[in-house]
TITI-233159 format. One record per residue (C-alpha): x, y, z. Coordinates in steps of 0.1 Angstrom, whole numbers, always signed. Example, Ala and Ser with C-alpha at 12.3 -4.5 7.8 and 13.67 -1.06 7.14 Angstrom:
<x: +123 | y: -45 | z: +78> .
<x: +137 | y: -11 | z: +71> .
This chain:
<x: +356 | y: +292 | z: +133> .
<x: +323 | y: +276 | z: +133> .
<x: +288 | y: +280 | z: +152> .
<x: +273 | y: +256 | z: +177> .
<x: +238 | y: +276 | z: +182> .
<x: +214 | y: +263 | z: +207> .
<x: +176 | y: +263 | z: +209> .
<x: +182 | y: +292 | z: +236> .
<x: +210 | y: +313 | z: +222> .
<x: +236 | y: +314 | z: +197> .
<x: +272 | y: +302 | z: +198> .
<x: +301 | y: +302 | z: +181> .
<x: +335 | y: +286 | z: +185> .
<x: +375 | y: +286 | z: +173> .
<x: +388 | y: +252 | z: +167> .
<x: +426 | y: +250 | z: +170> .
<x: +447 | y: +220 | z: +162> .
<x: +485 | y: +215 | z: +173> .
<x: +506 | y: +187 | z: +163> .
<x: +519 | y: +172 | z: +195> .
<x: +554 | y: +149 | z: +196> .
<x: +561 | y: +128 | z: +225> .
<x: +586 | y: +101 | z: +233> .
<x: +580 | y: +87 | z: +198> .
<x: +539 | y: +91 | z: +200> .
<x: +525 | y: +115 | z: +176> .
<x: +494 | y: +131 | z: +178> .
<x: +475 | y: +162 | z: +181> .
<x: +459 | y: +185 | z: +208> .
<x: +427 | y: +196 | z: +194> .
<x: +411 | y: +232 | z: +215> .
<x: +376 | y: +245 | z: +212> .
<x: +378 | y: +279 | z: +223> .
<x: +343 | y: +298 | z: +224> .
<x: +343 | y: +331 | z: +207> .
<x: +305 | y: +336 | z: +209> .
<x: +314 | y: +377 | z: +224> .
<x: +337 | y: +384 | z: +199> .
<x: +313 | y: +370 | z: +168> .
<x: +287 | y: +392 | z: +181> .
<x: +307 | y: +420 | z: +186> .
<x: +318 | y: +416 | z: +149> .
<x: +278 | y: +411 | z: +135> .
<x: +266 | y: +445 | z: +159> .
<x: +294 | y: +465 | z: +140> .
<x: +287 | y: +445 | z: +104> .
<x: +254 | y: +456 | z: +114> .
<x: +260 | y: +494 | z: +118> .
<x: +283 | y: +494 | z: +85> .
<x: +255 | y: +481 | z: +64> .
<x: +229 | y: +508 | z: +84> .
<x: +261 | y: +539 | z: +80> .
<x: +260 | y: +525 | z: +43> .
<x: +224 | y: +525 | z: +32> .
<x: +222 | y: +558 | z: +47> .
<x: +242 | y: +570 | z: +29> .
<x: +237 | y: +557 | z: -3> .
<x: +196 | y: +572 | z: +8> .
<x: +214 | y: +606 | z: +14> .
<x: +232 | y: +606 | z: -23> .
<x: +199 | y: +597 | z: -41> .
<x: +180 | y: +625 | z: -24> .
<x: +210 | y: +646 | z: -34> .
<x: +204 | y: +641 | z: -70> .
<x: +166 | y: +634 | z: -71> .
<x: +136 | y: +659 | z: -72> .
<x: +114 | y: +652 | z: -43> .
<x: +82 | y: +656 | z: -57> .
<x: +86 | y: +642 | z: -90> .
<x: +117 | y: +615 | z: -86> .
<x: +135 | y: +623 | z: -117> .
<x: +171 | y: +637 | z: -112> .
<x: +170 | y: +671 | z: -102> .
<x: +190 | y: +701 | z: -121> .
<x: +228 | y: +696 | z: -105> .
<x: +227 | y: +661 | z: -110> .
<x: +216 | y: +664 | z: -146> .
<x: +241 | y: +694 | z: -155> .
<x: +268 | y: +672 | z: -139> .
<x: +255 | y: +646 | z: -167> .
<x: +255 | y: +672 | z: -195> .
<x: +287 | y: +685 | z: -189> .
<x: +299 | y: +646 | z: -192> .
<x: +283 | y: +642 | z: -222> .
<x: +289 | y: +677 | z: -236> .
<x: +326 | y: +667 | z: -236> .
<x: +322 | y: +635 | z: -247> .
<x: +306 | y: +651 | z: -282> .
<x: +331 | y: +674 | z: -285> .
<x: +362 | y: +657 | z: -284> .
<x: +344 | y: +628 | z: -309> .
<x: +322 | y: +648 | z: -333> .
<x: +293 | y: +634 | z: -315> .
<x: +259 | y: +654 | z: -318> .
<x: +242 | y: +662 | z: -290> .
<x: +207 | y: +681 | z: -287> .
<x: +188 | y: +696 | z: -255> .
<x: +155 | y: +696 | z: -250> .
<x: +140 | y: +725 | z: -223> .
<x: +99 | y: +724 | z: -219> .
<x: +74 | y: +738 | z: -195> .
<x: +40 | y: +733 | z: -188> .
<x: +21 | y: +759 | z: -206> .
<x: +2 | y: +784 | z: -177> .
<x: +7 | y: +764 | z: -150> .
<x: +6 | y: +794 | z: -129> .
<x: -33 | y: +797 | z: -135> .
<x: -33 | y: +758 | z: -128> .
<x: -25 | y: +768 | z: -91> .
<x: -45 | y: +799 | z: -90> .
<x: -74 | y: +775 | z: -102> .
<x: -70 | y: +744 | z: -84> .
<x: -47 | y: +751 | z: -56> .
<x: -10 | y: +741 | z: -54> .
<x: -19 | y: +706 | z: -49> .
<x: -33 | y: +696 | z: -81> .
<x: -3 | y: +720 | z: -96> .
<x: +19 | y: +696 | z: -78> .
<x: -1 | y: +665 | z: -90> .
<x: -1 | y: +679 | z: -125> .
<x: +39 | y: +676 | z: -126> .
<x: +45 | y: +644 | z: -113> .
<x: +18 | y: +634 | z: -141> .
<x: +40 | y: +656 | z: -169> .
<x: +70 | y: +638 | z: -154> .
<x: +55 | y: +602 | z: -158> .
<x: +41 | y: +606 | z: -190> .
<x: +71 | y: +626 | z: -204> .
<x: +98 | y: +597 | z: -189> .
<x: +73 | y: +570 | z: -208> .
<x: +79 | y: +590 | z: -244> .
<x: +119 | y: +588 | z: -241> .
<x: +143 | y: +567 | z: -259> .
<x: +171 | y: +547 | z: -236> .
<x: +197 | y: +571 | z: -240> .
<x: +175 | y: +604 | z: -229> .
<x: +181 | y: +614 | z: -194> .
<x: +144 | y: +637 | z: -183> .
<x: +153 | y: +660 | z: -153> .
<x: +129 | y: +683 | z: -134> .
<x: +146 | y: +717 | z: -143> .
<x: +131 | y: +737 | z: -121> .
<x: +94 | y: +748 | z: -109> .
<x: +73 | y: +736 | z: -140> .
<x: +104 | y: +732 | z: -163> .
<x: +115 | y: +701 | z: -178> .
<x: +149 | y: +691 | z: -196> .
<x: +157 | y: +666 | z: -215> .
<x: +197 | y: +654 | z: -227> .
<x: +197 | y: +636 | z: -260> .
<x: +230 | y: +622 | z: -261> .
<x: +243 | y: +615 | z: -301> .
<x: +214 | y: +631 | z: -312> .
<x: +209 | y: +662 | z: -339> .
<x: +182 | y: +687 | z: -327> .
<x: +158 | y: +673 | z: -354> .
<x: +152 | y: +639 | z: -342> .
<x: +152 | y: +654 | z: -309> .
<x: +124 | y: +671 | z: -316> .
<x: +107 | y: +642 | z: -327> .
<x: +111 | y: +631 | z: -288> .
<x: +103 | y: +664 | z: -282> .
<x: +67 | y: +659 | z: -299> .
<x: +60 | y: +627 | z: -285> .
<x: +61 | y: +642 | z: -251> .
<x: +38 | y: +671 | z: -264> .
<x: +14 | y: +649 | z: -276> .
<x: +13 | y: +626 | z: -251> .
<x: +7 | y: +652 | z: -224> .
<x: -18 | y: +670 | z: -246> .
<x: -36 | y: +644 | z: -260> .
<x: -57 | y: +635 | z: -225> .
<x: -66 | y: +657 | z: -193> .
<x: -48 | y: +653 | z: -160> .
<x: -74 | y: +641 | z: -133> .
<x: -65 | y: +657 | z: -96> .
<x: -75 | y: +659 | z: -62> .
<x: -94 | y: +692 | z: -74> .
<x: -102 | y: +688 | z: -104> .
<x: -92 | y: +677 | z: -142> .
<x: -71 | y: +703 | z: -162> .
<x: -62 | y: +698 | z: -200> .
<x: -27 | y: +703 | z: -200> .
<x: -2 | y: +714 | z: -227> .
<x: +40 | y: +717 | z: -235> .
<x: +62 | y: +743 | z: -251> .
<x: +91 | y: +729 | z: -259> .
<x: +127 | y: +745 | z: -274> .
<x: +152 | y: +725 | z: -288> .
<x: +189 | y: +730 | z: -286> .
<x: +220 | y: +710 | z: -300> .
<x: +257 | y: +715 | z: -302> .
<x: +272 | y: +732 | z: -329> .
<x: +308 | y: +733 | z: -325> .
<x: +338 | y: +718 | z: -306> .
<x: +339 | y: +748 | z: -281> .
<x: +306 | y: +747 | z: -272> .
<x: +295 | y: +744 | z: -230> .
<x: +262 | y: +729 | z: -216> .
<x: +251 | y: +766 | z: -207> .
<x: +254 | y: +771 | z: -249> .
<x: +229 | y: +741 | z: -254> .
<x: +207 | y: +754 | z: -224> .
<x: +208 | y: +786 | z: -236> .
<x: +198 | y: +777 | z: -269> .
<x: +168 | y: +756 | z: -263> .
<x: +160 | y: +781 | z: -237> .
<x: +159 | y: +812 | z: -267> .
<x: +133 | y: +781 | z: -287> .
<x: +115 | y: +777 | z: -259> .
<x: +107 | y: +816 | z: -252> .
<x: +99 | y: +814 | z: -295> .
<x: +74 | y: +785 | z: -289> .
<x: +58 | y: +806 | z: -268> .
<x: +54 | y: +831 | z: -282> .
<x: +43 | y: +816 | z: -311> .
<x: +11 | y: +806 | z: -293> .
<x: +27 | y: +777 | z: -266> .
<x: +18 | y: +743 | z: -272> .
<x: +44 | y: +731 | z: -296> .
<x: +84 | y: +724 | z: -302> .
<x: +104 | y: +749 | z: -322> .
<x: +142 | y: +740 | z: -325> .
<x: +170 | y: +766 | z: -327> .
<x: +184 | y: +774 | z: -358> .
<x: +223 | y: +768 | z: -363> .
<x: +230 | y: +798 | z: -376> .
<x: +218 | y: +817 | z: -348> .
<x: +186 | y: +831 | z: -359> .
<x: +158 | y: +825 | z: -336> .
<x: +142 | y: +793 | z: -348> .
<x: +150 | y: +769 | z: -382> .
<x: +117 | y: +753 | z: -378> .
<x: +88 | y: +738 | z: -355> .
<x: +63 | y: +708 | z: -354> .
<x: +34 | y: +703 | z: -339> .
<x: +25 | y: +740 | z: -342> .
<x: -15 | y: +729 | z: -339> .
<x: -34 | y: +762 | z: -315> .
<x: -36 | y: +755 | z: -276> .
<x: -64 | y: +730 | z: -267> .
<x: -95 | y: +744 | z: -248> .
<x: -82 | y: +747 | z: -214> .
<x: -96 | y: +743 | z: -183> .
<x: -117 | y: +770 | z: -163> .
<x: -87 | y: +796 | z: -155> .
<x: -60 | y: +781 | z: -178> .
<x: -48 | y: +801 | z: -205> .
């Protein structure tokens, strides 16, 4: 098969070769058969593959990604966990969980509308995915909640991601639409402590340091204790910025 396109339209052809014996005379019989239909007939359904495929793949990346912020959203990243959760325990791996939120957020909205709330996250997001090592899947959790899966990592050098993130976010304001807002983190820190442990074990866990760092006074990373008592320890544990007119 070959093409033979014109100036006006495009062509294609089959070229077909037969060995021909004849009283002694050999030679060949040589057909050019045009195929130009059946070539575009192939390209129009090439063509609606490669659309039925892109839309496709569109569909699956909306199906794991947060639409305001782009970072995976919560199934996606417990699918992740759970892969890594199992990985640890069947290898003695550590593995450590970090859960923050933006520290009241719900006066953000009440003080600069929803949209700066919403511009405020995607800001968190992006300055939050620029503090992480490689290996650190960042997920939007849910509303103004953040997590964070450290993979072959003990809870105290998570926390030291953990506190880059805090600083980073607190260390300059957040300009909107509406205004600026100094923003801060709590963050609780979670990690796997034995080879029956689940994901909802290390999410409940930095979960529990998350509700301490806050009530601590917000605005810092306290990591779970492995023997079960509320918190072993916290960094960063500086008092809440000035915030903003109507940000506690």
């Amino acid at each position: 098969e070959y093409p033979c396109h014109s100036p006006a339209e495009k062509r294609w052809f089959r070229l077909r070769v037969t060995r021909l014996s004849l009283h002694r005379l050999m030679g060949c019989v040589v057909a050019h058969e045009d195929i130009t239909m059946e070539k575009m007939a192939e390209e129009a359904l090439r063509e609606v593959e490669r659309k039925l495929r892109e839309s496709l793949e569109r569909e699956q990346v909306l199906a794991r990604t947060d639409g305001l912020t782009n970072l995976i959203n919560r199934r996606h990243f417990l699918e992740l966990a759970e892969h890594e959760c199992a990985v640890a325990r069947r290898y003695g791996l550590p593995l450590a969980m970090v859960l923050f939120d933006v520290d009241g957020f719900k006066a953000v909205n009440d003080s600069l509308g929803h949209q700066a709330g919403d511009e405020i996250l995607k800001e968190v997001a992006r300055r939050a995915g620029e503090e992480l090592r490689s290996a650190d899947v960042l997920a939007r959790y849910g509303g103004e909640e953040f997590i964070v899966l450290a993979p072959e990592t003990a809870a105290g050098m998570a926390a030291v991601v953990a506190e880059r993130i805090r600083r980073r976010i607190a260390g300059k304001g957040i300009d909107t639409t509406t205004g600026s807002a100094t923003v801060t983190i709590s963050a609780g820190v979670g990690e796997i402590q034995s080879n029956t442990d689940t994901v909802e074990d290390l999410v409940r866990r930095a979960d529990r340091a998350l509700y301490d760092a806050k009530g601590m006074g917000r605005n810092r990373t306290v990591i779970h204790d492995v023997s079960g008592c509320a918190t072993a320890r916290y960094q960063g544990a500086t008092t809440a910025p000035a915030s903003s007119p109507g940000v506690p």
